[in-house]
N, C-alpha and C positions, 0 to 999 in steps of 0.2 A: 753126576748132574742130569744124563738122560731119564736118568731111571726114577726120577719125583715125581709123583703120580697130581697132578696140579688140582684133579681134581679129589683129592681125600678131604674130608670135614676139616680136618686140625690145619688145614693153610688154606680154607677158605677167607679170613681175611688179609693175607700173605699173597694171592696168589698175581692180585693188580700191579704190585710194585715186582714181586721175585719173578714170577714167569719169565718178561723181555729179558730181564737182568741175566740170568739161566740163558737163554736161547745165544746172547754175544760170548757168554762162558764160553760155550759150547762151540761158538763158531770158531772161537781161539781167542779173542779177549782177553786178556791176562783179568783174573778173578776182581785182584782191587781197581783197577782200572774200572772196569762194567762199573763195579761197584760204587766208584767216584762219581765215574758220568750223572748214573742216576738223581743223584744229588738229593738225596732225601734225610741224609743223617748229619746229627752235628757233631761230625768227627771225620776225616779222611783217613780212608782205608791205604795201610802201606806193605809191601812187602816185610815178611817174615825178615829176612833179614835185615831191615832197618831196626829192629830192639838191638842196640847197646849190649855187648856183652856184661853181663853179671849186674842188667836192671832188670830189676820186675815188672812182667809184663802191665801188671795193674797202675803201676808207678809209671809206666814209659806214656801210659794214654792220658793220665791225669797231668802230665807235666808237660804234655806234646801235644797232647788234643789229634794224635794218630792212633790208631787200630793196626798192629802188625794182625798180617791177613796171609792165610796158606791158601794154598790151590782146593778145594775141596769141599765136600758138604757141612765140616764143624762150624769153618769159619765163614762161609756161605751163610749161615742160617744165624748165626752170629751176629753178621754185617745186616740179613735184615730185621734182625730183631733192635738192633740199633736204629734204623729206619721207621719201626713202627710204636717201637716205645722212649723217646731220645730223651726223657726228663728221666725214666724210671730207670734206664743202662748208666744216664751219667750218674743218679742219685750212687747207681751199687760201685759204680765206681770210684766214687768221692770218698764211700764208708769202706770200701778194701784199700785204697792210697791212704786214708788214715791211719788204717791199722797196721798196716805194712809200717808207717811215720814212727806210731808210737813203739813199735813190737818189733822190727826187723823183718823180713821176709821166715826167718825160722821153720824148722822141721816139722812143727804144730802151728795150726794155722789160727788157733782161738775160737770159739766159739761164734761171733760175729762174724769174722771172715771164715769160716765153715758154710756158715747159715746164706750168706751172702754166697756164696760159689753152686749151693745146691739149687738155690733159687735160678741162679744167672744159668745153670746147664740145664735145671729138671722141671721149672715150676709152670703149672698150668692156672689160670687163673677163673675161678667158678660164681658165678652169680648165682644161687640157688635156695630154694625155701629151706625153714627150719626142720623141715622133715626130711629132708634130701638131706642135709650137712651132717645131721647125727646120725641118721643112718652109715654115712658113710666115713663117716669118725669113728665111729663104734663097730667099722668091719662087719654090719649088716646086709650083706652085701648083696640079700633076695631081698629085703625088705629096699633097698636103693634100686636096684636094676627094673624088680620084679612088679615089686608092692605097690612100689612110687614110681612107675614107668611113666604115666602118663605125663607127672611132672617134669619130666625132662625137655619137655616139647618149651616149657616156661622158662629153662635154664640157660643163662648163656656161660660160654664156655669160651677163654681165649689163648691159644700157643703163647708161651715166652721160651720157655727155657728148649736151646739152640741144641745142646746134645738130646733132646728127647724127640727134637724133630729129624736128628739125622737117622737117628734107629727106625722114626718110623718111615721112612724112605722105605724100607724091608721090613716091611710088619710081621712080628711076632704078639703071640701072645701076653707073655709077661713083660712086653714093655710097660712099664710104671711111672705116674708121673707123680709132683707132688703140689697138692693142691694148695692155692692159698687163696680165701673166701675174702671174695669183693660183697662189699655191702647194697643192698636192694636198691638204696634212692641213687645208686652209681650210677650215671649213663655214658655210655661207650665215647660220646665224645672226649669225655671230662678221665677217663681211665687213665691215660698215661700222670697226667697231674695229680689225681688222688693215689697211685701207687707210688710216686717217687716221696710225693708226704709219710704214707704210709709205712714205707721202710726205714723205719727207724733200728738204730742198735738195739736197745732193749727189746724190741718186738723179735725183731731177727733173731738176737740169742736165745729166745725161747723155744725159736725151731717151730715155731705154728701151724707144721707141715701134716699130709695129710695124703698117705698112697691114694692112688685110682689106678688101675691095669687101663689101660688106654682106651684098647679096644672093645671093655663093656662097655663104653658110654652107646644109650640106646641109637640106633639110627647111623654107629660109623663103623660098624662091621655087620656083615650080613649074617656071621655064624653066630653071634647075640642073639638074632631073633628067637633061638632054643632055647628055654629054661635050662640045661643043662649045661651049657655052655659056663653058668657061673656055677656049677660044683665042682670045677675044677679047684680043689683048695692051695693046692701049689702054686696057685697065682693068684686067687679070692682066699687069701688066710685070713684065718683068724687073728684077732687084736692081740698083740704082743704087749708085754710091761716098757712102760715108758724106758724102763734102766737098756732095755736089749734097741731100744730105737733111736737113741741118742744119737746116733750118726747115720740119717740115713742116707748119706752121698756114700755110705759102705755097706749098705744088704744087697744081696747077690742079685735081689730082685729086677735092680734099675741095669743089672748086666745083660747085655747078650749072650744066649745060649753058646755052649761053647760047640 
């Protein structure tokens, strides 16, 4: 918890509500506790040990309206992405309690609840012109950083998914996030309400997803400012066949280096 740099770009609109919340962690707060006080989510954060042996965790919040919550940065960043997006967490969590209803908890997780999990850990969410978005579909990835720098000044860009924040706590390079395009007449008040509309099953199953390596985006690493910084191809690859990207909660890219 010391070590989150409050002021990085990616928890710039994070940093009002997590900062205090962080600082009573720290003082010895017990995690859900802070996290209650705050009072900003529509769900109570409980101790890890309050999940029921052999429920789903997805199942235990949809039926409880409780958050089992560990000591730590996962479920930290978790708790406050529930805080800043509480239509579009419960939306994902209505459509994984679903799936869980109709399917069991199972070995494979389906399609829908895949696409739902990659979202709720990795997704970042981008407002940006039709030349930024294909570019950056298309793994053009001078023509996005380079070409179209200036356009990023026009782009908004917003954290959701909790495990892509806790990596970047210790920024690497190949942290990867996965994009998904908010449309132009969106305005930031109305976001949480048009993404919980937005996630629907059928969209989800399609995977609509979309790499970005983090720290290209212009303006939130200082070693971007080098053109060479994106020929790095081991982190700025090339576009793959959709057959080899079908999962991308499984390329090694959204890992930490070992």
């Amino acid at each position: 918890m010391p070590d989150i740099d409050w002021n990085a770009p990616w928890l710039a609109d994070w940093r009002a509500v997590g900062e205090p919340i962080a600082c009573q962690v720290v003082a010895g707060t017990p995690q859900p506790e802070a996290l209650n006080a705050a009072g900003h989510a529509p769900v109570r954060f409980v101790p890890q040990a309050d999940l029921p042996e052999g429920q789903a965790y997805e199942d235990f919040i949809f039926a409880a309206g409780q958050v089992p919550t560990r000591e730590g940065l996962h479920d930290f960043f978790n708790a406050l992405c529930w805080m800043h997006f509480p239509q579009a967490k419960k939306r994902l969590n209505q459509l994984q309690a679903r799936e869980i209803a109709r399917a069991g908890v199972g070995q494979v997780r389906g399609p829908v609840r895949d696409a739902a999990t990659v979202f709720d850990e990795n997704a970042l969410l981008i407002q940006t012109s039709d030349a930024v978005w294909s570019a950056l579909t298309e793994h053009r990835w001078m023509d996005a950083f380079l070409g179209l720098r200036s356009e990023w000044a026009l782009t908004c860009l917003w954290a959701f998914g909790h495990a892509a924040l806790e990596k970047a706590v210790q920024p690497y390079k190949s942290i990867t996030v996965h994009l998904w395009r908010v449309p132009q007449g969106v305005a930031q008040a109305d976001l949480d309400a048009w993404l919980a509309q937005d996630l629907t099953p059928e969209k989800l199953a399609r995977k609509p997803f979309s790499p970005l390596p983090l720290l290209g985006v212009p303006g939130w690493w200082l070693a971007n400012e080098a053109p060479s910084f994106y020929a790095d191809d081991s982190v700025f690859r090339p576009r793959r066949s959709p057959r080899l990207a079908e999962k991308p909660y499984a390329n090694a890219e959204i890992a930490p280096p070992a």
